[in-house]
C-alpha positions as CSV (number, residue, x, y, z in Angstrom):
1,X,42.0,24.2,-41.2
2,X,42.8,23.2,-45.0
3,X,39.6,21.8,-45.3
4,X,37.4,25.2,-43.8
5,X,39.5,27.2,-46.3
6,X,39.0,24.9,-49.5
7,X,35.2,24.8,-48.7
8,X,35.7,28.6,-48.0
9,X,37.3,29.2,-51.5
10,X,34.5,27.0,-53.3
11,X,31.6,28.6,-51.9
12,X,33.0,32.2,-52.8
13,X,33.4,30.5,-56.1
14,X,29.5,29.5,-56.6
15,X,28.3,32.8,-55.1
16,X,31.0,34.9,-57.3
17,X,29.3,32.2,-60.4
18,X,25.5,33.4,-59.7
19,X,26.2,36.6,-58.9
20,X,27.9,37.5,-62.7
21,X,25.6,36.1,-64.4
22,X,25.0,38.4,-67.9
23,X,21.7,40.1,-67.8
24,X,19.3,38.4,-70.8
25,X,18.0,40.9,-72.4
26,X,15.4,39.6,-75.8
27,X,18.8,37.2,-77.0
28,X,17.8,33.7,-76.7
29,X,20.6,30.7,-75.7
30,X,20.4,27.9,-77.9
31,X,23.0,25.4,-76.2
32,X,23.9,21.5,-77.7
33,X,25.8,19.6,-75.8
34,X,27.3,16.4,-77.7
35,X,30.8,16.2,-75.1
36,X,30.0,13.3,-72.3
37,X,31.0,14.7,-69.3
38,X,34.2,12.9,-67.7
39,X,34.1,12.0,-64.2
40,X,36.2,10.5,-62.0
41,X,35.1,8.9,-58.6
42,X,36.7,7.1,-55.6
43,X,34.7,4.4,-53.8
44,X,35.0,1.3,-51.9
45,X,38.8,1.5,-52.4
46,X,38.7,2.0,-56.3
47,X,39.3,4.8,-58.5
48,X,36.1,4.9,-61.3
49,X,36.5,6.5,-64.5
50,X,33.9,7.4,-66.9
51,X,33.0,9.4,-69.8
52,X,36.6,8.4,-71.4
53,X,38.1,6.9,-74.1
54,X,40.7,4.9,-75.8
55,X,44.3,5.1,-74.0
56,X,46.1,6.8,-71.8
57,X,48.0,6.9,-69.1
58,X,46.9,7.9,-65.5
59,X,48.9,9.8,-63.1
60,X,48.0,10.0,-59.3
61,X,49.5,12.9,-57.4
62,X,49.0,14.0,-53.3
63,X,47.6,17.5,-53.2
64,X,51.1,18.5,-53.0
65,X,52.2,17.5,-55.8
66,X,54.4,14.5,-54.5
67,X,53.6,11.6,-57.7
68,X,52.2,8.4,-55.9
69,X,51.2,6.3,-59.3
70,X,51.8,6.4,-63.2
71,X,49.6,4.1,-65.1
72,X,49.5,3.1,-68.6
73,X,46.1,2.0,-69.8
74,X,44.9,0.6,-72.9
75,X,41.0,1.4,-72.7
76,X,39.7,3.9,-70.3
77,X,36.5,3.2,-71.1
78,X,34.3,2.6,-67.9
79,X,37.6,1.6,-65.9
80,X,37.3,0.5,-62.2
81,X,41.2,0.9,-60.5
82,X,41.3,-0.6,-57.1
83,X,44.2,1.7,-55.5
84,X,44.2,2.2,-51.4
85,X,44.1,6.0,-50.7
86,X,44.0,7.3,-47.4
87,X,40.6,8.3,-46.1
88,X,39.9,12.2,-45.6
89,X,43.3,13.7,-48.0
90,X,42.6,15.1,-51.3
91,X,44.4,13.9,-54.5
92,X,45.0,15.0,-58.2
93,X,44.0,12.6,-60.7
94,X,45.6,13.5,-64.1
95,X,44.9,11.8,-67.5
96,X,46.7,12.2,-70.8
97,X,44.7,10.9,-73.9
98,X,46.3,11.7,-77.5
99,X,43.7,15.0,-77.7
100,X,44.7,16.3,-74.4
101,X,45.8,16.3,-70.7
102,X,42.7,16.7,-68.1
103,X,43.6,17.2,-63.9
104,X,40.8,16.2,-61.7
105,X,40.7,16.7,-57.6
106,X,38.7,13.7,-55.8
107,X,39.0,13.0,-52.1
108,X,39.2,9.6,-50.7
C-alpha cells in the first residue's frame, strides 16, 4: 500500500514537472554545469557514495525517522560502507559536510 502511494506521488511529480514547463519563446538557455552530481547507492550489502568530498559525518535513518547509524568519516570521496539493511524498506541517508547538510532516500 506505501509503496503504490510513493510511486503514485512520484509519477504525479514527473507529469506535474513536464506539464509546467515555461513556453520558449526567441530566449535561448545557456546552462554550465561545473557541480558533480552526488549520489548515493545501496548494493550488494554496501552503501556507495559518490560525487563527495572531504569529511563528514553520515547519518542513517528508517523512513520514519527512528536513527539506525551515525558515522564520522574522514574522506567521503568514492566511499563504499558495507551496512546490512533490510531488503524492500526505504531509508534516509543524510550527510553533513562543513558547506552543508544533504538528505537522500535509497531503498535496500
Amino acid at each position: 500500500m506505501i509503496r503504490k502511494l510513493l510511486f503514485l506521488i512520484l509519477f504525479l511529480n514527473i507529469v506535474i514537472a513536464f506539464a509546467t514547463e515555461s513556453p520558449s519563446s526567441n530566449i535561448s538557455k545557456n546552462i554550465f554545469s561545473t557541480q558533480v552530481d552526488k549520489i548515493i547507492l545501496y548494493k550488494g550489502g554496501s552503501i556507495i557514495f559518490k560525487g563527495f568530498d572531504g569529511p563528514g559525518v553520515i547519518e542513517i535513518y528508517s523512513i520514519i525517522g527512528n536513527k539506525i547509524s551515525t558515522s564520522e568519516i574522514q574522506n567521503l570521496n568514492d566511499l563504499k560502507i558495507s551496512f546490512p539493511l533490510k531488503s524492500g524498506n526505504m531509508y534516509i541517508i543524510r550527510v553533513i559536510t562543513f558547506k552543508k547538510a544533504e538528505t537522500f532516500k535509497i531503498v535496500a
